[in-house]
Structures are given as C-alpha cells and as structure tokens.
C-alpha positions, 0 to 999 in steps of 0.5 A: 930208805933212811939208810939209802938217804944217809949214804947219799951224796948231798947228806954226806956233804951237809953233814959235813958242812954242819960239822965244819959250821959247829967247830967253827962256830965253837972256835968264835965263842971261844974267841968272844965272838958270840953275834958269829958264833950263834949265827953259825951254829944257826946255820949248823942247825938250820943245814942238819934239819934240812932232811927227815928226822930219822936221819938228821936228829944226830947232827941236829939235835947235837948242834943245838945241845952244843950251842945251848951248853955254851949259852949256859956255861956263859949265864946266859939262861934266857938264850940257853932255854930258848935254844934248848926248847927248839931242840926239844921240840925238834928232837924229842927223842934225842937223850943228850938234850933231854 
C-alpha cells in the first residue's frame, strides 16, 4: 500500500512541489525575506503532510527541520521551538528532528 501510494501521480508531484516550495522558501531567506520565507516553507509542510505518515514524514518532517534550523541560526529561539515542536509531534520517529 505505502509503496503503491508513494508511486502514484499525485505523491509524486506534491513532493515535487514540496521541494520546489523549500529551495524556494531558503532562497527568500537567504535574500532577508522572512514573512515569504516562513510563508512558504508553511505551505512546504502543510503539502508534505497531506498524505499518511508512513509516506509523508520524509518531506515533511525535512522541511520543518530546515525551517526550524534557519529560525535558530538567525536567534530567533522562540519561533525555532514553535517549529520544532510541531515537527516532533507530527513526526516522532523522524531522527534528524529529534
């Protein structure tokens, strides 16, 4: 089933939007451009989780971690633990944000 859904048209241009939207959305940061910046990787997450966990904690789970490092590296601590707290919760078993 996860390997079906994973092959299946409609994952495989999300992901591909939810790629587009991250390097996109590091593009603006790194330009200073935070309000787009966090808008997008928003819309990165919000794409990634819109299938089952199995399949969607990868993208998901990477683009809050990216977004929660840039938060950090930039001091800002509170945004930074708001981000990485959804990402625990919707992925507890993704290592890199734990």
């Amino acid at each position: 089933r996860i390997c079906a859904a994973s092959r299946a048209p409609a994952f495989r241009l999300s992901s591909r939007l939810v790629q587009v939207l991250r390097v996109w959305a590091r593009s603006e940061w790194e330009q200073r451009l935070f309000g787009p910046a966090r808008r997008l990787w928003r819309l990165a997450a919000n794409e990634a989780f819109k299938f089952p966990y199995d399949i969607a904690a990868e993208g998901g789970g990477a683009v809050l971690h990216a977004w929660a490092s840039a938060e950090f590296e930039r001091d800002n601590v509170l945004n930074a633990r708001v981000v990485i707290g959804e990402a625990l919760r919707k992925c507890p078993k993704d290592a890199a944000v734990s």
